[in-house]
C-alpha positions in Angstrom: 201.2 69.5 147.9 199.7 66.4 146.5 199.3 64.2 143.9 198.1 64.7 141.0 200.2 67.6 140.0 200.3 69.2 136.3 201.9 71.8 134.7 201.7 74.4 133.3 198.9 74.5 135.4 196.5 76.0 133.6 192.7 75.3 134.7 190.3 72.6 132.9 187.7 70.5 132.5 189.4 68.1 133.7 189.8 64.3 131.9 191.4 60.7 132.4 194.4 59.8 131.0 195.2 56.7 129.5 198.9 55.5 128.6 199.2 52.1 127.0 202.4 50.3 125.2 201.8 47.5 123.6 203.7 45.5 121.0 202.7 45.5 117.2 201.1 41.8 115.7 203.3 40.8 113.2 201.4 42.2 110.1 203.1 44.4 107.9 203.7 48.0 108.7 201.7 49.4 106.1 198.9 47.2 106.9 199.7 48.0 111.0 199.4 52.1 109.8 196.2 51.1 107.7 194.5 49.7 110.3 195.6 52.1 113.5 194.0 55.0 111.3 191.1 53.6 110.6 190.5 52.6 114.2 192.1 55.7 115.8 189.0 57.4 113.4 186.2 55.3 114.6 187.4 56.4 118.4 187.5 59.9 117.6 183.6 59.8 116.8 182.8 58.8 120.4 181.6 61.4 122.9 183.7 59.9 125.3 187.3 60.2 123.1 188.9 63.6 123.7 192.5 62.6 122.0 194.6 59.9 121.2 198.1 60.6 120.8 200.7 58.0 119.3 204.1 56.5 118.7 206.6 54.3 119.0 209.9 53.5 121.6 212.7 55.2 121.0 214.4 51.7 122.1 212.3 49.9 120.5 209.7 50.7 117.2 207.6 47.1 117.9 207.0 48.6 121.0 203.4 51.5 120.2 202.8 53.5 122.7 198.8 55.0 122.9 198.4 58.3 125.1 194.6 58.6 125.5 192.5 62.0 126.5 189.3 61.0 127.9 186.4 63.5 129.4 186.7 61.7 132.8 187.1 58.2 134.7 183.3 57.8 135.3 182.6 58.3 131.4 184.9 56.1 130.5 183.7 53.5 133.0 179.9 53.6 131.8 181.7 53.5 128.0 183.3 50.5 128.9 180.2 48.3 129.1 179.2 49.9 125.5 178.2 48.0 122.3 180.8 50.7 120.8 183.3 49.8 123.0 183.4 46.5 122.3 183.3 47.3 118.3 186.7 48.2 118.5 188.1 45.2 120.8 188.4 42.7 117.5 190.3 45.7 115.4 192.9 46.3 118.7 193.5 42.3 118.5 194.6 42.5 115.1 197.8 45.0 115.6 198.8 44.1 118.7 201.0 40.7 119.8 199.2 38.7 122.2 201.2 35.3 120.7 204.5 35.5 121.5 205.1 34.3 124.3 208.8 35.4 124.6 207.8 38.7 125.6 207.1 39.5 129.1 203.8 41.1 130.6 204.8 44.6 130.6 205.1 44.9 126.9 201.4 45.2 126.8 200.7 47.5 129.9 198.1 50.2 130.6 197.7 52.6 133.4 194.9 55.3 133.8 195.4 58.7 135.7 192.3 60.9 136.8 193.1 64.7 136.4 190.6 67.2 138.0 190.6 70.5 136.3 193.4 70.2 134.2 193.4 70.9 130.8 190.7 68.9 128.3 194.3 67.3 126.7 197.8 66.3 126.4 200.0 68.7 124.9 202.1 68.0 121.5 205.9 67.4 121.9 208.0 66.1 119.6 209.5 63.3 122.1 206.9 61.9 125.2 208.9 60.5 128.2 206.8 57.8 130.7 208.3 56.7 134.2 206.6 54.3 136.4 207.7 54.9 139.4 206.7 52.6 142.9 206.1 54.6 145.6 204.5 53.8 148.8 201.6 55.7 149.6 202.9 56.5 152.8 205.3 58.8 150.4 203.7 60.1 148.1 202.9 63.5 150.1 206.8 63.7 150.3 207.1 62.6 147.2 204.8 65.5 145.5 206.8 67.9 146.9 209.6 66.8 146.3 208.1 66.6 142.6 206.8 70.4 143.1 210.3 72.0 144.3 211.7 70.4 140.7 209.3 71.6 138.6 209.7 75.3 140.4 213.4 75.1 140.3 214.4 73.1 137.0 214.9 75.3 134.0 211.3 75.7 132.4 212.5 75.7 128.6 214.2 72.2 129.5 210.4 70.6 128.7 207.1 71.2 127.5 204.7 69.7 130.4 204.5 67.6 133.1 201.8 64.9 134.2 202.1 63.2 137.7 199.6 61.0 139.4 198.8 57.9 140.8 197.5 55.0 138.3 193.9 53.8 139.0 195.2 50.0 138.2 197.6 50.1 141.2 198.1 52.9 143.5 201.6 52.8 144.7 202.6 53.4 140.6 203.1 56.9 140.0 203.4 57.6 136.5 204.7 60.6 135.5 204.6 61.5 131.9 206.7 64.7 130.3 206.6 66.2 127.1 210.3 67.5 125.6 211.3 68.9 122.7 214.5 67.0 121.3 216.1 63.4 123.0 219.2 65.6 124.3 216.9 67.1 126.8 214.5 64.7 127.7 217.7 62.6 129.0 219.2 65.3 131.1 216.0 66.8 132.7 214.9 63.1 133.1 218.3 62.7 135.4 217.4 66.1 137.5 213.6 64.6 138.5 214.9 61.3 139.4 218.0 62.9 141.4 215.2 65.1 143.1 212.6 62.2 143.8 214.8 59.2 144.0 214.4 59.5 148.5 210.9 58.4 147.8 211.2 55.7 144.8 211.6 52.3 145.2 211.8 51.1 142.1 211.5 52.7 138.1 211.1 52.3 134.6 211.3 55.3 131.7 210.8 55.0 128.1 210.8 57.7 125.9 208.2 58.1 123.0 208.5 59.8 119.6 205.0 61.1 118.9 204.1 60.7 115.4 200.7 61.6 114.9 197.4 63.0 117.2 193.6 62.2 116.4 
């Protein structure tokens, strides 16, 4: 077994998977909401752009939270260097926070997962849950199954999906992203896979993420 794992696994195009928090500018929420639609719009028109799914912490609703469905890592490098992609840099800098400097680096954080033959997006859930684990890559064989063995054993109704792979920004972060239906189960499933993985982790973070609208 090996990284990256999904499931159900149920066979693809495959895409890249973006997952980005980032904390809101201080504009007003309605004006925030304006301004996200209309840009999530203009993204949605690119051949590149499969989804984009969004919301907000649980902990904390300053905090967004962008899941992004592209067709694959080597589109969405070539897309990168784009006259369109650089249209929507100026719109980004006006809802997110890039001035205060009480808040700390990881409150505007992005890590990108390549997924070969899995499905063309990320399923809907009413609550998303991200961990960013650090594991050597010296275990992250064990690690995987370790991951595999939960996901075979852990009740299956307990969550929707599960994402697992290494992040193209750094690869001893695995991020693991699951979709749940209600809070009450994200937090006691979340338990079981970091009881069952903890041998390999050095180090994590979760946030959970109440999805409130897909493009």
């Amino acid at each position: 077994m090996s990284l990256p794992i999904v499931y159900p696994a149920v066979r693809g195009p495959g895409r890249l998977l973006e997952i980005c928090s980032f904390r809101k500018s201080e504009i007003p929420e309605s004006k925030f909401q304006e301004i996200f639609r209309g840009l999530m719009q203009k993204i949605s028109t690119f051949d590149v752009a499969r989804q984009n799914s969004y919301g907000t912490k649980e902990e904390d609703k300053r905090q967004a939270v962008l899941v992004a469905d592209w067709t694959s890592a080597e589109d969405k490098d070539v897309f990168a260097a784009t006259e369109q992609f650089e249209s929507v840099k100026p719109i980004f800098g006006q809802i997110i926070n890039t001035k205060d400097a009480n808040w700390a680096w990881y409150d505007h954080l992005c890590h990108h997962l390549i997924l070969p033959g899995a499905v063309a997006k990320t399923g809907q859930s009413t609550l998303y849950s991200v961990s960013q684990l650090i594991v050597p890559v010296a275990a992250q064989t064990e690690f995987a199954k370790a991951l595999d063995i939960f996901i075979q054993t852990v009740d299956k109704g307990s969550y929707d999906f599960i994402v697992a792979g290494a992040s193209r920004e750094d690869d001893e972060v695995i991020v693991v992203l699951m979709g749940f239906p209600s809070a009450g189960v994200a937090e006691k499933t979340g338990s079981q896979l970091s009881e069952a993985t903890k041998a390999f982790v050095k180090s994590a973070t979760t946030y959970d993420v109440k999805l409130e609208k897909q493009y």
